[in-house]
N, C-alpha and C positions, 0 to 999 in steps of 0.2 A: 457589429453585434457583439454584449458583452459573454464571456464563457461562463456560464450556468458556475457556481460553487459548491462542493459538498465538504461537511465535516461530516468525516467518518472518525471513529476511533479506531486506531491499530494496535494490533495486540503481537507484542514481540517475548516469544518464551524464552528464547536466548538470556534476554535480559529481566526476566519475569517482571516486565514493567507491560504500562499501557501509555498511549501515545494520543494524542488531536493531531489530524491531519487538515489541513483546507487544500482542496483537489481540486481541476477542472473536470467536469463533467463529462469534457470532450477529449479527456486525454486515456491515451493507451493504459491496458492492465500494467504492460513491459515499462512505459514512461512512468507511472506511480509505482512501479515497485524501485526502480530506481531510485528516485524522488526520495522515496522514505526509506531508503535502504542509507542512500546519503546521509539525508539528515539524522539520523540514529545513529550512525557511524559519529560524525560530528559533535551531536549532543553529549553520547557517551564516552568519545574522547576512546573508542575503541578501532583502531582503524581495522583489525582480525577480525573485528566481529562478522563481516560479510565479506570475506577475502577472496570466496569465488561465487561474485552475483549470479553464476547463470546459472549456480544449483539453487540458487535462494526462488521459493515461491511464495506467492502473494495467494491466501486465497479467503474466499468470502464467508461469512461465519453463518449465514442462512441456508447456502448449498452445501457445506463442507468441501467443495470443489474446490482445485484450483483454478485460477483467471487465466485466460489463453493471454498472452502478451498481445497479441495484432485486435484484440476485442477492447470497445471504447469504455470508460465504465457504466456512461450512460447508456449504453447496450445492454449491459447485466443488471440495471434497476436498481445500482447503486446511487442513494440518497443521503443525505444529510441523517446521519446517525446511526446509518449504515456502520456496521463493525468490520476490518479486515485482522487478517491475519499475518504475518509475514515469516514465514521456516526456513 
């Protein structure tokens, strides 16, 4: 069975940029914050910019929550076009 897709856009204030993500549906809040914690780090060629992941939170732009890490995103009714956040 193939894993469902979402583009979400992430929104990084650090960097006052916005971002396209393609996510699995089935993957952890904790595995996509990584994910694009990574790739932004990468992109911007900033290795500081998230130099301690585990204060960094990921959270959803319709709840203004933050994503518990062990919840799927497909749990939280994260969709395709779905916006996140990343602090």
């Amino acid at each position: 069975m193939e894993n469902k897709k979402i583009l979400a856009e992430v929104v990084c204030p650090a960097t006052s940029r916005t971002y396209d993500f393609v996510l699995e549906a089935g993957m952890t809040a904790g595995s996509a914050l990584k994910k694009i914690a990574a790739e932004i780090i990468n992109y911007e060629r900033m290795d500081m910019l998230f130099s301690d992941i585990g204060s960094a939170e990921l959270f959803c732009d319709e709840s203004e929550l933050p994503l518990a890490e062990d919840i799927t995103l497909d749990e939280y009714g994260i969709t395709s076009g779905s916006r996140l956040m990343i602090i």
